[in-house]
mmJSON file of the N, C-alpha and C atoms, coordinates in Angstrom:
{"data_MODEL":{"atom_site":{
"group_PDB":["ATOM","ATOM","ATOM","ATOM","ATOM","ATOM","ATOM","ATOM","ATOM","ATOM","ATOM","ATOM","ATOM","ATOM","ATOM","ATOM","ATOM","ATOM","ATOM","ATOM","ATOM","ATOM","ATOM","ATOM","ATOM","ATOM","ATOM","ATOM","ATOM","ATOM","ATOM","ATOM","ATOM","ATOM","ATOM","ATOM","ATOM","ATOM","ATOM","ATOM","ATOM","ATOM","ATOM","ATOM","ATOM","ATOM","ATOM","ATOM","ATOM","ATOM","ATOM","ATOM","ATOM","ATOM","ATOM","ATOM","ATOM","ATOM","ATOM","ATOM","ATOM","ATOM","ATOM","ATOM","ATOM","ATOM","ATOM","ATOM","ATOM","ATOM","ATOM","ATOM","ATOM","ATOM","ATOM","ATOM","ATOM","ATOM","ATOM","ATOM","ATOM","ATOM","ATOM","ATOM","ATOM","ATOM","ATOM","ATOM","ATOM","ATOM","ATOM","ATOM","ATOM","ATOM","ATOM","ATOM","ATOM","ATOM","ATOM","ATOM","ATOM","ATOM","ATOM","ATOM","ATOM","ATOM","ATOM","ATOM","ATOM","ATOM","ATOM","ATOM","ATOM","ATOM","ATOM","ATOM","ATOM","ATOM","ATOM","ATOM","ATOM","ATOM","ATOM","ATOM","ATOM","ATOM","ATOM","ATOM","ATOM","ATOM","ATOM","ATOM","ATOM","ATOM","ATOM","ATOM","ATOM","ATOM","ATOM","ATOM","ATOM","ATOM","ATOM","ATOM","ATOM","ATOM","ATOM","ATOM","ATOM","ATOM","ATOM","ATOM","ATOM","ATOM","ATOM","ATOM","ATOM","ATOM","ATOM","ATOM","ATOM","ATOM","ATOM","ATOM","ATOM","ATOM","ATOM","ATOM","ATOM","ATOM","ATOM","ATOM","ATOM","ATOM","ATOM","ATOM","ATOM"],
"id":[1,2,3,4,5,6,7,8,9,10,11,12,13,14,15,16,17,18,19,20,21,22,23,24,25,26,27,28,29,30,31,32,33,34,35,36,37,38,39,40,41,42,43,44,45,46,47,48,49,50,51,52,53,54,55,56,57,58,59,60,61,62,63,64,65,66,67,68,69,70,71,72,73,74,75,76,77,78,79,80,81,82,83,84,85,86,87,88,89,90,91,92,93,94,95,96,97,98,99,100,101,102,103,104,105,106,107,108,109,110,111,112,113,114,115,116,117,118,119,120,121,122,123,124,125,126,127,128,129,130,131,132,133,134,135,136,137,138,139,140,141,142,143,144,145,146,147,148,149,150,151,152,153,154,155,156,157,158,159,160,161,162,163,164,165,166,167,168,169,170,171,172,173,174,175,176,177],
"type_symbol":["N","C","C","N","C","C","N","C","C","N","C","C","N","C","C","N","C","C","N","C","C","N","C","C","N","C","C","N","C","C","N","C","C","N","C","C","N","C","C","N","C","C","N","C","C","N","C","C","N","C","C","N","C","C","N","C","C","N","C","C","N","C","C","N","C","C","N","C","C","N","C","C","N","C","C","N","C","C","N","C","C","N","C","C","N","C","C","N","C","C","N","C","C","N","C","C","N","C","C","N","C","C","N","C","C","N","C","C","N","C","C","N","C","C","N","C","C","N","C","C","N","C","C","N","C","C","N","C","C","N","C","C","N","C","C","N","C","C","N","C","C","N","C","C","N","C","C","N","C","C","N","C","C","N","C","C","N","C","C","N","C","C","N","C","C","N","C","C","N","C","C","N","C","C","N","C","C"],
"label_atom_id":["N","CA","C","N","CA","C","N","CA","C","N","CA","C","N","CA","C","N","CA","C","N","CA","C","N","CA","C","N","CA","C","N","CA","C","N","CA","C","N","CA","C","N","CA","C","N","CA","C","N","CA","C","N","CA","C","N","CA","C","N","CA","C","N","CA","C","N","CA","C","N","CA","C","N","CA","C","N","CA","C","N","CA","C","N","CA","C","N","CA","C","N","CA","C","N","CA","C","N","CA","C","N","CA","C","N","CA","C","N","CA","C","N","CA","C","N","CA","C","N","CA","C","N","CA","C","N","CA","C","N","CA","C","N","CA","C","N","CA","C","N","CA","C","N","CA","C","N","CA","C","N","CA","C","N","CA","C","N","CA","C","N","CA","C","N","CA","C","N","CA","C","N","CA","C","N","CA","C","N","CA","C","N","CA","C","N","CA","C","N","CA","C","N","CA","C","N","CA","C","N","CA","C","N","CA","C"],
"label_alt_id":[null,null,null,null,null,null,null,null,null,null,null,null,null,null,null,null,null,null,null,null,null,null,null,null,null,null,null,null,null,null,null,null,null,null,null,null,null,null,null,null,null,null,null,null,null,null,null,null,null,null,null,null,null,null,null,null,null,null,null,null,null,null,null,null,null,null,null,null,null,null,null,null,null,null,null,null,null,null,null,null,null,null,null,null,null,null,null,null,null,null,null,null,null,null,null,null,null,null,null,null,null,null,null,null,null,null,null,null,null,null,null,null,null,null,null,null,null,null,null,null,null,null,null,null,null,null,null,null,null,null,null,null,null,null,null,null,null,null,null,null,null,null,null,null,null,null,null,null,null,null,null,null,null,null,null,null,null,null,null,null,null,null,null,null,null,null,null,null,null,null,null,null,null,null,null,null,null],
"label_comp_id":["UNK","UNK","UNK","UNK","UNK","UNK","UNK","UNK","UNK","UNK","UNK","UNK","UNK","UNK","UNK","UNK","UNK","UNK","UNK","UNK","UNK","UNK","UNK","UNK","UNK","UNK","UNK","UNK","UNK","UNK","UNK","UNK","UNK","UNK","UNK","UNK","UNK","UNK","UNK","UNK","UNK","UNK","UNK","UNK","UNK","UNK","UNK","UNK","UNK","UNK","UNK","UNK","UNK","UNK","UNK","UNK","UNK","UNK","UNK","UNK","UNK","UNK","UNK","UNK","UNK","UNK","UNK","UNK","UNK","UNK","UNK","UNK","UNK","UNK","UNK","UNK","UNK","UNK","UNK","UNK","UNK","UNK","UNK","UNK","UNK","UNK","UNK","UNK","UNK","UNK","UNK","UNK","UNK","UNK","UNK","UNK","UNK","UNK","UNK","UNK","UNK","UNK","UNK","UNK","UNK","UNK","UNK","UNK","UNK","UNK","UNK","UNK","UNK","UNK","UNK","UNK","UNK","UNK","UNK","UNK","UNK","UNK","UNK","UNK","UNK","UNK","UNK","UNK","UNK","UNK","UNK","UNK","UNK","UNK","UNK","UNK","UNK","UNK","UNK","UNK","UNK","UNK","UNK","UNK","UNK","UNK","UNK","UNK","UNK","UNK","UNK","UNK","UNK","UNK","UNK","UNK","UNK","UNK","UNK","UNK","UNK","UNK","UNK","UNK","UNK","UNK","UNK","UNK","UNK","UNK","UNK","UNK","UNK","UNK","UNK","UNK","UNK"],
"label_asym_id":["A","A","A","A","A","A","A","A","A","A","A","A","A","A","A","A","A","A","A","A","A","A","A","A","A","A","A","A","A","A","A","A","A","A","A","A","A","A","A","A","A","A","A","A","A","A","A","A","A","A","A","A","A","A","A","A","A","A","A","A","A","A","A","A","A","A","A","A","A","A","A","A","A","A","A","A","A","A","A","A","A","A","A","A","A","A","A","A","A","A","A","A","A","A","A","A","A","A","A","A","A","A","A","A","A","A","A","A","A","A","A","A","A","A","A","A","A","A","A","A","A","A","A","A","A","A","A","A","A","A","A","A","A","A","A","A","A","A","A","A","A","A","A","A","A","A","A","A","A","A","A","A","A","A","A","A","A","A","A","A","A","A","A","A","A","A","A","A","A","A","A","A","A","A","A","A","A"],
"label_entity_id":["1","1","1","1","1","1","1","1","1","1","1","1","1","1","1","1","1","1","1","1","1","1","1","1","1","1","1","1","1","1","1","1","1","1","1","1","1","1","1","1","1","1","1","1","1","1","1","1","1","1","1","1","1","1","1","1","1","1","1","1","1","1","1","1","1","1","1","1","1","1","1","1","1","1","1","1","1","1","1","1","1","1","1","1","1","1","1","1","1","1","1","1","1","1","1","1","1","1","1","1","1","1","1","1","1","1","1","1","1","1","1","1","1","1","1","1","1","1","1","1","1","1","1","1","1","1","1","1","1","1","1","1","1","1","1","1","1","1","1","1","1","1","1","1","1","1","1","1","1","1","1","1","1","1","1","1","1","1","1","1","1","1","1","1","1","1","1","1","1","1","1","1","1","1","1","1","1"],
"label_seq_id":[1,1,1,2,2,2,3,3,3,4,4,4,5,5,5,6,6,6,7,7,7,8,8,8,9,9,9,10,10,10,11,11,11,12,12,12,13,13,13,14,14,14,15,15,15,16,16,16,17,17,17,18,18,18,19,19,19,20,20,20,21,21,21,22,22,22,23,23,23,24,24,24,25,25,25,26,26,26,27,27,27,28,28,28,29,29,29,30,30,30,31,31,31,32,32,32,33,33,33,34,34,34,35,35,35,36,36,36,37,37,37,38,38,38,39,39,39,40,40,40,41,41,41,42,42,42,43,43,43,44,44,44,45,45,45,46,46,46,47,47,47,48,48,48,49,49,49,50,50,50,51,51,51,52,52,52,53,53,53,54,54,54,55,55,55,56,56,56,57,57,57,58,58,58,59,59,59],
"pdbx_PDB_ins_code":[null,null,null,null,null,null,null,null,null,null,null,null,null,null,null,null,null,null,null,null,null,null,null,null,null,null,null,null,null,null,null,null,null,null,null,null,null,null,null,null,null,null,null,null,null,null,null,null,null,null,null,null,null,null,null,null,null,null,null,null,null,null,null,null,null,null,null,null,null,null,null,null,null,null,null,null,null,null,null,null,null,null,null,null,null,null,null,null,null,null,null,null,null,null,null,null,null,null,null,null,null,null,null,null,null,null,null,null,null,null,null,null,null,null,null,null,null,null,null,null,null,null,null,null,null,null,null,null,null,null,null,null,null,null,null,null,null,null,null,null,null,null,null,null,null,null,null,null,null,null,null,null,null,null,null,null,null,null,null,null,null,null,null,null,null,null,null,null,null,null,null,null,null,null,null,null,null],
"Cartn_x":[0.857,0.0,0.907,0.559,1.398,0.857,1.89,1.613,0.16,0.123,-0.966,-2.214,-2.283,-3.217,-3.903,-2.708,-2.749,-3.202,-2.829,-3.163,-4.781,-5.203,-6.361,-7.577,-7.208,-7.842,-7.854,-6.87,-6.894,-7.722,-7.622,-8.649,-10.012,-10.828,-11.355,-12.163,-11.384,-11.098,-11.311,-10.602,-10.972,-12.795,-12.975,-14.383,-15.305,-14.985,-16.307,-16.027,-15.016,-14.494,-16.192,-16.391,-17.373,-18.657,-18.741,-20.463,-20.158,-19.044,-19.31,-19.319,-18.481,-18.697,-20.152,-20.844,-22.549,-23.283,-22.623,-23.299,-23.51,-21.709,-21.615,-22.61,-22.763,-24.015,-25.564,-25.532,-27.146,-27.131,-28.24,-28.792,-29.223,-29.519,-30.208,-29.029,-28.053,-26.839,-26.482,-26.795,-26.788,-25.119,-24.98,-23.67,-22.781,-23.516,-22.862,-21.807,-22.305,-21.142,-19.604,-19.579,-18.524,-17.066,-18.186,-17.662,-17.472,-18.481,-18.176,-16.951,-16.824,-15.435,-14.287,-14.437,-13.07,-12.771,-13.302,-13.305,-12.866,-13.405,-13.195,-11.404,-11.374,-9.729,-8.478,-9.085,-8.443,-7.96,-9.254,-8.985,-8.322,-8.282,-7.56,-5.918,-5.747,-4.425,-3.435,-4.671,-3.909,-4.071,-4.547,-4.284,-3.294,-3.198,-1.686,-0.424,-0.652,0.426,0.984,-0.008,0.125,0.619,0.422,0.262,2.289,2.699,3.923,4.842,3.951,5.019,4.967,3.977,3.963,3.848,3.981,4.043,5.614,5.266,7.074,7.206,8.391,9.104,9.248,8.905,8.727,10.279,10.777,11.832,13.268],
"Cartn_y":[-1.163,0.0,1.231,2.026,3.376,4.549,5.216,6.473,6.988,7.957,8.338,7.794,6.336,5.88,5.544,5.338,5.26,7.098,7.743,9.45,9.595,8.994,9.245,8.123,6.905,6.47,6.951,7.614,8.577,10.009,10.124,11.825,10.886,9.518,9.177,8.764,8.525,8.311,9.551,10.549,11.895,12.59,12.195,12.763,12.065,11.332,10.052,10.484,10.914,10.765,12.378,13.355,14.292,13.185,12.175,11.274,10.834,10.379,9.708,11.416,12.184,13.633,14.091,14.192,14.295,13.445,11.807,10.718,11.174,11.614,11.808,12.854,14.279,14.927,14.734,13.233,12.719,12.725,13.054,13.048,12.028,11.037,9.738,8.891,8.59,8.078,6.912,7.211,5.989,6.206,4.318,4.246,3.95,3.854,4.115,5.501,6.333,7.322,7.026,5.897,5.714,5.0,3.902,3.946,4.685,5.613,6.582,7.616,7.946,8.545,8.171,6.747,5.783,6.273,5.88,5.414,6.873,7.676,9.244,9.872,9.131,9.185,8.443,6.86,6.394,6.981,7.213,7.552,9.053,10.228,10.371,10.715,9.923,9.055,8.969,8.016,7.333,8.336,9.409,10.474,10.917,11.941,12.341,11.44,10.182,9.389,9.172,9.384,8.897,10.582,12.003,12.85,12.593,12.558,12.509,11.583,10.345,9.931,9.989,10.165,10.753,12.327,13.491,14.29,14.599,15.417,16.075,17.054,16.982,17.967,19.395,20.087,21.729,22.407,22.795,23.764,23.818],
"Cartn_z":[0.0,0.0,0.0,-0.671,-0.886,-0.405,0.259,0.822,0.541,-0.255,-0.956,-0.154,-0.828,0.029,1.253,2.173,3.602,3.79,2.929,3.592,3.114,2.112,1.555,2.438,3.443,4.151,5.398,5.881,7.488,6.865,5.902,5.499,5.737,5.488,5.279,6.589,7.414,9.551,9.699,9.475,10.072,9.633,8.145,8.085,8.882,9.389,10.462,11.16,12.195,13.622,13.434,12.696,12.846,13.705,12.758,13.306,14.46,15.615,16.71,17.347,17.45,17.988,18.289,17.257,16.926,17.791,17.533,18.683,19.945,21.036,21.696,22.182,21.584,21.994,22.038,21.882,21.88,23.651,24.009,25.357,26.216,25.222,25.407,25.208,25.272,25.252,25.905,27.371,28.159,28.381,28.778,29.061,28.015,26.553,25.263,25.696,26.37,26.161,26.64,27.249,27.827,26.592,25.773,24.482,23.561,23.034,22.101,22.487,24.174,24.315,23.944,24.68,24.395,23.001,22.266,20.516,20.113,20.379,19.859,20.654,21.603,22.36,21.576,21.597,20.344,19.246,18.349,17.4,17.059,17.889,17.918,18.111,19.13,19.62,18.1,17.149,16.085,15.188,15.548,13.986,14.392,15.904,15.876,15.766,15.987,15.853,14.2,13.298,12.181,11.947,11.897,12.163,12.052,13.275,13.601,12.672,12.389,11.567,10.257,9.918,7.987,7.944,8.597,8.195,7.857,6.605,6.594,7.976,8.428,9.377,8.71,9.265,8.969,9.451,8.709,9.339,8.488],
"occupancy":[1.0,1.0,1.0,1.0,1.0,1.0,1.0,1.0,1.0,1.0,1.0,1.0,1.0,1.0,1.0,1.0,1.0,1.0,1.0,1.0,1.0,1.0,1.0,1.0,1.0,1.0,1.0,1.0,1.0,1.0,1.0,1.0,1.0,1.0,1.0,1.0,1.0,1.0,1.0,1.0,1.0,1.0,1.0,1.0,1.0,1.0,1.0,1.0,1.0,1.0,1.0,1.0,1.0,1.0,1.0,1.0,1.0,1.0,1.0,1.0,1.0,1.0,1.0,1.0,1.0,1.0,1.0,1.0,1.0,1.0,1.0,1.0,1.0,1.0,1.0,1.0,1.0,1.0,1.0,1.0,1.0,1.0,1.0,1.0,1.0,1.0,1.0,1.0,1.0,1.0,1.0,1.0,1.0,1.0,1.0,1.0,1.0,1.0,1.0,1.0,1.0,1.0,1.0,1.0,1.0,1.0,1.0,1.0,1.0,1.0,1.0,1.0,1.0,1.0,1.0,1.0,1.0,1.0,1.0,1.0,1.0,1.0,1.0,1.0,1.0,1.0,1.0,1.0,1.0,1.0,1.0,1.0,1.0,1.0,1.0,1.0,1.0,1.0,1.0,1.0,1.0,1.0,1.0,1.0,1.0,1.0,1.0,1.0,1.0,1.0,1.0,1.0,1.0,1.0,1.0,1.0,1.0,1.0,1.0,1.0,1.0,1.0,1.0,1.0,1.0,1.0,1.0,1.0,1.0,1.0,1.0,1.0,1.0,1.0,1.0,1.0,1.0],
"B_iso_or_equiv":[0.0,0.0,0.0,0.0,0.0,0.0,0.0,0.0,0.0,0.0,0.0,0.0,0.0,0.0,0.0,0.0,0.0,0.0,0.0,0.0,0.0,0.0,0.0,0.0,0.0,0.0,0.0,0.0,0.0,0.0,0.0,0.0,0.0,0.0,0.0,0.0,0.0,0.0,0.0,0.0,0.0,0.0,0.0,0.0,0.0,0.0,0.0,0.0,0.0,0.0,0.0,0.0,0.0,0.0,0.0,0.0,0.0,0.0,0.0,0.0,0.0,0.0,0.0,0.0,0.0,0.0,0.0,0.0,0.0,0.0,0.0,0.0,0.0,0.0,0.0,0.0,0.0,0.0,0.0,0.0,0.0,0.0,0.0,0.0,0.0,0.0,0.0,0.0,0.0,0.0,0.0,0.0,0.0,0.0,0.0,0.0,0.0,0.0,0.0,0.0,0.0,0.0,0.0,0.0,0.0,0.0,0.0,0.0,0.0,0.0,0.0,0.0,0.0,0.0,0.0,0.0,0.0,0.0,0.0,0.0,0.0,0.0,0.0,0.0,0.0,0.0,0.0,0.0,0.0,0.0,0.0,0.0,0.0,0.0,0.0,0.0,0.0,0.0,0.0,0.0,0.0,0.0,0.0,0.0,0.0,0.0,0.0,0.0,0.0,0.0,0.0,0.0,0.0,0.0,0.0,0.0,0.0,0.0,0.0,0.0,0.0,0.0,0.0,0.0,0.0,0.0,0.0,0.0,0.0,0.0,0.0,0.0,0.0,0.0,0.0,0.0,0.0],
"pdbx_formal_charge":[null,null,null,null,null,null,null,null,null,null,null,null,null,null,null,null,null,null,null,null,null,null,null,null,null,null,null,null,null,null,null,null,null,null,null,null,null,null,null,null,null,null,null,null,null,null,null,null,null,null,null,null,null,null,null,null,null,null,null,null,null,null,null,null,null,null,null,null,null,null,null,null,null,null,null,null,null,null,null,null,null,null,null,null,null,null,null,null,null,null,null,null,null,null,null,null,null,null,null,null,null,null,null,null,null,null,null,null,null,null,null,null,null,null,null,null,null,null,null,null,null,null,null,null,null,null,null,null,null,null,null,null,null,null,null,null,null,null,null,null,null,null,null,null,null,null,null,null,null,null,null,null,null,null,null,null,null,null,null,null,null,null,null,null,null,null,null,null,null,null,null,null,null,null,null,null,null],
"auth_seq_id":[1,1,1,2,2,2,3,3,3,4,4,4,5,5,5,6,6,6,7,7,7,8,8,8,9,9,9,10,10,10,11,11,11,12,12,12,13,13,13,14,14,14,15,15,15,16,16,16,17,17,17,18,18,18,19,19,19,20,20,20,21,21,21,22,22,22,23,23,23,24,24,24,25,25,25,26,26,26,27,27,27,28,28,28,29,29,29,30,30,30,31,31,31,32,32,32,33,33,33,34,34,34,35,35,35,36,36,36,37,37,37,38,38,38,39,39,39,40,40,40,41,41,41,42,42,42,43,43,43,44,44,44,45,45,45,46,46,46,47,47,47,48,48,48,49,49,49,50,50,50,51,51,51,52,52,52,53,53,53,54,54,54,55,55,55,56,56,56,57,57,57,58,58,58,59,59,59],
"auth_comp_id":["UNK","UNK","UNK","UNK","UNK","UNK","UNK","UNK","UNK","UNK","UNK","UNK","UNK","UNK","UNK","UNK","UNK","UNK","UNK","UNK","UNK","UNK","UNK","UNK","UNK","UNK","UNK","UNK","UNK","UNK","UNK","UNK","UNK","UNK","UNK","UNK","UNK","UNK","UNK","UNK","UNK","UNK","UNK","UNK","UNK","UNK","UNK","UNK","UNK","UNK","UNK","UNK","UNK","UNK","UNK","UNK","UNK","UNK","UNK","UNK","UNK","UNK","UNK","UNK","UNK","UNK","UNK","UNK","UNK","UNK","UNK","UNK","UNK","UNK","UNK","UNK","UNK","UNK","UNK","UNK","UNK","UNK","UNK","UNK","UNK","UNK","UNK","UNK","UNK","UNK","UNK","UNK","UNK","UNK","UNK","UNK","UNK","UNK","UNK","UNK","UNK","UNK","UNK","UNK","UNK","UNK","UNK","UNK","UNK","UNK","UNK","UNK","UNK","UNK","UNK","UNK","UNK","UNK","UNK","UNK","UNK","UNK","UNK","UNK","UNK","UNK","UNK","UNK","UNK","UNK","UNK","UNK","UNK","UNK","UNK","UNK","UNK","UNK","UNK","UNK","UNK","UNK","UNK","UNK","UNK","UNK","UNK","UNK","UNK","UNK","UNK","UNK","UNK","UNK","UNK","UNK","UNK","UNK","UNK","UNK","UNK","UNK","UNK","UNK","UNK","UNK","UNK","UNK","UNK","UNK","UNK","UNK","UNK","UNK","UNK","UNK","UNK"],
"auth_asym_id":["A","A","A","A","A","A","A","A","A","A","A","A","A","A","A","A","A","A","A","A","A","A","A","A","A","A","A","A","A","A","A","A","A","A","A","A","A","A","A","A","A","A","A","A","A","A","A","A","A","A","A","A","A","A","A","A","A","A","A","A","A","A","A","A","A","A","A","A","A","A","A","A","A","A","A","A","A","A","A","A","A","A","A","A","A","A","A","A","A","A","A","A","A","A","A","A","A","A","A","A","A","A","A","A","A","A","A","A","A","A","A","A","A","A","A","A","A","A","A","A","A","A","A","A","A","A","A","A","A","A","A","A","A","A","A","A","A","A","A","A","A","A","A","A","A","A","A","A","A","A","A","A","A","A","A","A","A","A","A","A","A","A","A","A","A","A","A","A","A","A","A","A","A","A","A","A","A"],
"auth_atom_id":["N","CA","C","N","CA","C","N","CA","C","N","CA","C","N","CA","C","N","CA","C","N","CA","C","N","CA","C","N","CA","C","N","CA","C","N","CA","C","N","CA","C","N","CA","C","N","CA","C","N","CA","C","N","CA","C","N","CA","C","N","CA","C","N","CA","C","N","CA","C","N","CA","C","N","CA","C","N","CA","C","N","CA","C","N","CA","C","N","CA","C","N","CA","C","N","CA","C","N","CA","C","N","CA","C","N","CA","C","N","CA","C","N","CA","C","N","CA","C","N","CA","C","N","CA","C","N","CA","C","N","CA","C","N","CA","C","N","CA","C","N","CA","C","N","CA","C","N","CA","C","N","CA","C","N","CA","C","N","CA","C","N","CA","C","N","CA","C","N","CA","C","N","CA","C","N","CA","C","N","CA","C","N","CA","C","N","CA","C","N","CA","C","N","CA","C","N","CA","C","N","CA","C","N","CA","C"],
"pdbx_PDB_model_num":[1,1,1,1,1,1,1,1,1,1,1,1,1,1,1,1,1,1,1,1,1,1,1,1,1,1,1,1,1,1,1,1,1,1,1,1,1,1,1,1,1,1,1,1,1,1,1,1,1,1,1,1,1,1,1,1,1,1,1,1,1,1,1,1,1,1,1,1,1,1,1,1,1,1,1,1,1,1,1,1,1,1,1,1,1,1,1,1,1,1,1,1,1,1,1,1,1,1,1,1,1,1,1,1,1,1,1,1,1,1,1,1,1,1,1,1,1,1,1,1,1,1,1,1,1,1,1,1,1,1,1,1,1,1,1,1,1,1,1,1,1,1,1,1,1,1,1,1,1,1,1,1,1,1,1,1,1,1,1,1,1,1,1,1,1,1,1,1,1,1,1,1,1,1,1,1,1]
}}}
């Protein structure tokens, strides 16, 4: 798998990570919220991580 692509499936992670955000402000939530945090912490954990290691260095 080539660059490119791995960048064009994390753009693809980042436009969703918007729908659990949205989830999270449902009222009626329950103890789902405890997952939808997790998952929204996770995920992004693994953007800045990916973030750090595929971005070019600035300077």
């Amino acid at each position: 798998m080539d660059l490119q692509t791995i960048r064009d499936r994390i753009d693809l992670i980042r436009a969703k990570r918007d729908t659990l955000v949205r989830l999270l402000e449902q009222p009626d939530l329950g103890t789902l919220r405890i997952d939808v945090n997790q998952a929204l912490e996770e995920m992004d954990d693994l953007l800045e991580e990916f973030d750090r290691t595929f971005s070019p260095e600035v300077g």
